[in-house]
C-alpha positions, 0 to 999 in steps of 0.5 A: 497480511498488511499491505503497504505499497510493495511491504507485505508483512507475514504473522511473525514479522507483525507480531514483532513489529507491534511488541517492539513498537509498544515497548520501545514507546514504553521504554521511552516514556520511561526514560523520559520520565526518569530524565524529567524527574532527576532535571526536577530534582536538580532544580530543587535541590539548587532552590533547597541551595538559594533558600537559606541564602534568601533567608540570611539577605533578608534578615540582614536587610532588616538589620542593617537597611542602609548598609548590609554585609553581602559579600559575608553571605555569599563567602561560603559560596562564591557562584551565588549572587545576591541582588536588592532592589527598592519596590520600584526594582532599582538595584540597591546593593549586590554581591557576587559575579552576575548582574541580576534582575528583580524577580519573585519565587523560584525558577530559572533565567539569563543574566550575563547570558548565563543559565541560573536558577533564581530565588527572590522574594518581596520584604517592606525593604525591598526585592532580594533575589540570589541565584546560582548558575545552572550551566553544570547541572544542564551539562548533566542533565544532557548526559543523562538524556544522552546516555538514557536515549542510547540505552532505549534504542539498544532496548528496542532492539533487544526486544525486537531481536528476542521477540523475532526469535521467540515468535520463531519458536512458537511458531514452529509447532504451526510450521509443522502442522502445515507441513503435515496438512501438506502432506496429506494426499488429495485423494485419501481423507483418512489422514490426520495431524498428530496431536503428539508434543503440541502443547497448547496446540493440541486442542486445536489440532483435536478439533481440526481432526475432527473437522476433517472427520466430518468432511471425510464423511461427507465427501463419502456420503457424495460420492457414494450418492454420486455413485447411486445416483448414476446407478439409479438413472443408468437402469431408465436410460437403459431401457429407454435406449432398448425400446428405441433401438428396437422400435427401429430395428424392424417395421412393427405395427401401430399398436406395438409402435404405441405400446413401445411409446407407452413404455418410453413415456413412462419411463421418461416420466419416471426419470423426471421424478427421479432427477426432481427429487435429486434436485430437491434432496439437494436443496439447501435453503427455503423461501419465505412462507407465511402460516398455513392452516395445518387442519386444513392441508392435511384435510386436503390430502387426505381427500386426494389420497384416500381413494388410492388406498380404497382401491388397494383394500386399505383403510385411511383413517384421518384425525386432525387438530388446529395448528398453524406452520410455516411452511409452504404448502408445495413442501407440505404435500412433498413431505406426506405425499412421500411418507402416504405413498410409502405407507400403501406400499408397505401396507397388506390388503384388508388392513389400515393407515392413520393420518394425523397432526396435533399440536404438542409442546410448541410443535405440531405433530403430523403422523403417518401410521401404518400396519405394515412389517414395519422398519428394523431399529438399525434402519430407522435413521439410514432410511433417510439418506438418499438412495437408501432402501430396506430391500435394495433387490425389489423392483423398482416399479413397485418400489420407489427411488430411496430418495423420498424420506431424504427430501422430506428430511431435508424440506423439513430441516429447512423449516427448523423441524425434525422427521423420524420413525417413532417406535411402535408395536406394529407397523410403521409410525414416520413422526414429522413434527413442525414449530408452531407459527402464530395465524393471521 
């Protein structure tokens, strides 16, 4: 809204304040323009009235140079005067009721305090000049000013009157719509505006509908994690609680009071991770990295990760090429350390992963390839929202949180990439594919 002081002027009331404004100067230029060109066309016609009698003086002048008939010229028109003065401007002769001055051309002039338009021009006899009085056509001239000025302001008004009561229409469909909004209950995200009788509003009620649809699903997506998120962090403090209040219930030895520790540790450590990856899956930004050698860092956790799979029968295969990302290198190892720790979980003794980045198509493709049970089709795109498992009932010390595949996606995607499970025959093949970035 504009402010000015105390004045607060909603849509409608601006709206018909600038279509008055415009109109009403469009109006009045009009009618000045009008009453401008009927006061130009007056003093034509006056100087089309002064012209033959010009013409006439003139003539007679060279007839009869020292004694010309005036008054015969001006008989036809009594309100016309006619004047001749020598070249030094001295009056000569004259006819009619004003006193005139010598004056060249046509324009307008005071004689006896009298309006006039005038006519003169200059001969070898001398300066002749004839003029009339204008004092009538000004009258009319002002009436029409008059009439012109009261007839713009009933117009402006008019324009303002239709204009508020129109702008009300056209509003009214909006009204409504808020009314409705206004309706909805706070609680239930499931309903909608109508679309019906909206004329021109109806597609952008369709894409309000549709705004409301993605935030219905994202409010449910956060309370469903909200949800989970307490469901997962309730079963650590659980035990914790269960250790400790039994811990103190009775006198135990030292090594059951360890033992105790041991577990309490454990799982204190296990919720860190827990509320750590909850942190990250939430992130919404990432900071600056300058282009990292992607060979390099997929060498460096190949070697951190292989003998974890060598102790678990399972072979780490390795296969890498140049490229350079932009990522930092914290994010890169949360991204494959997740996806490496669920590739050994889903892999049987005796069989093999395979690790692997190559640049294609202006991105590097990082792979991650197991020869496990693999994932179900309907799966391979729930998987990565949090606190989502393939089997919910497994034990949650041999299986992870469901929050892992979530922050990769979201560490990726901040870093204009895409993640996905890439369908294969056998097993598992998560695809994690990164913009090239020029190297140093």
């Amino acid at each position: 809204m504009w402010r000015f002081k105390s004045l607060t002027l909603n849509h409608r009331a601006r709206l018909t304040l600038v279509a008055t404004a415009t109109s009403g100067l469009i109006l009045f230029l009009a009618f000045m323009a009008a009453v401008l060109g009927f006061r130009r066309a007056e003093f034509l016609a006056a100087g089309d009235v002064l012209y033959p009698e010009l013409r006439e003086t003139l003539g007679e002048l060279r007839e009869r140079p020292t004694n010309p008939d005036l008054r015969e010229i001006i008989a036809a028109d009594p309100d016309v005067s006619v004047a001749v003065f020598d070249l030094s401007g001295r009056l000569k002769f004259r006819a009619g009721p004003l006193l005139l001055r010598p004056l060249i051309g046509l324009g307008r002039a005071r004689f006896d305090d009298i309006r006039t338009v005038y006519q003169g021009a200059q001969a070898k006899e001398g300066i002749v000049t004839v003029a009339v009085p204008w004092g009538n056509r000004d009258i009319v001239i002002e009436r029409l000013a008059t009439f012109s000025l009261l007839l713009w302001a009933a117009s402006t008004v008019c324009v303002g009157v239709v204009t508020w009561f129109a702008t009300k229409a056209a509003f009214v469909p909006m009204e409504r719509l808020a009314s409705e909004a206004e309706a909805l209950s706070g609680n239930n995200l499931s309903g909608r505006l109508s679309v019906d009788d909206r004329g021109e509003y109806a597609s952008f009620v369709e894409r309000l509908n549709r705004f409301l649809d993605r935030i219905e699903s994202a409010v449910k997506r956060e309370e469903r994690f909200l949800a989970d998120a307490a469901h997962e962090l309730r079963t650590p403090l659980t035990i914790l609680r269960g250790q400790i209040e039994t811990s103190i219930s009775r006198k135990r030895t030292n090594e059951e009071y360890r033992e105790t520790l041991r577990t309490v540790l454990d799982e204190t450590e296990r919720l860190s991770r827990m509320v750590e990856l909850l942190l990250l899956s939430g992130a919404t930004s990432a900071n600056p990295a300058v282009p990292v050698d992607l060979e390099q860092e997929i060498e460096r956790v190949h070697a951190r990760w292989v003998d974890r799979f060598h102790a678990r029968g399972v072979e780490l295969q390795l296969s890498s090429q140049p490229a350079h990302v932009a990522i930092l290198p914290s994010e890169f190892d949360v991204i494959v350390d997740n996806l490496l720790a669920n590739a050994l979980k889903a892999s049987p003794e005796g069989t093999q992963c395979f690790l692997s980045s190559r640049p294609s198509n202006h991105v590097a493709r990082i792979e991650v390839r197991d020869q496990g049970t693999g994932i179900p089709i309907e799966s391979r795109e729930s998987i990565f929202e949090r606190l989502t498992r393939l089997d919910s009932g497994r034990n949650r010390n041999v299986g992870g949180f469901g929050i892992g595949l979530a922050v990769c996606r979201r560490l990726v995607e901040n870093r204009s990439g895409t993640i996905y499970v890439d369908p294969t025959d056998e097993g598992a093949t998560f695809v994690v594919e990164l913009p090239l970035a020029q190297s140093d």
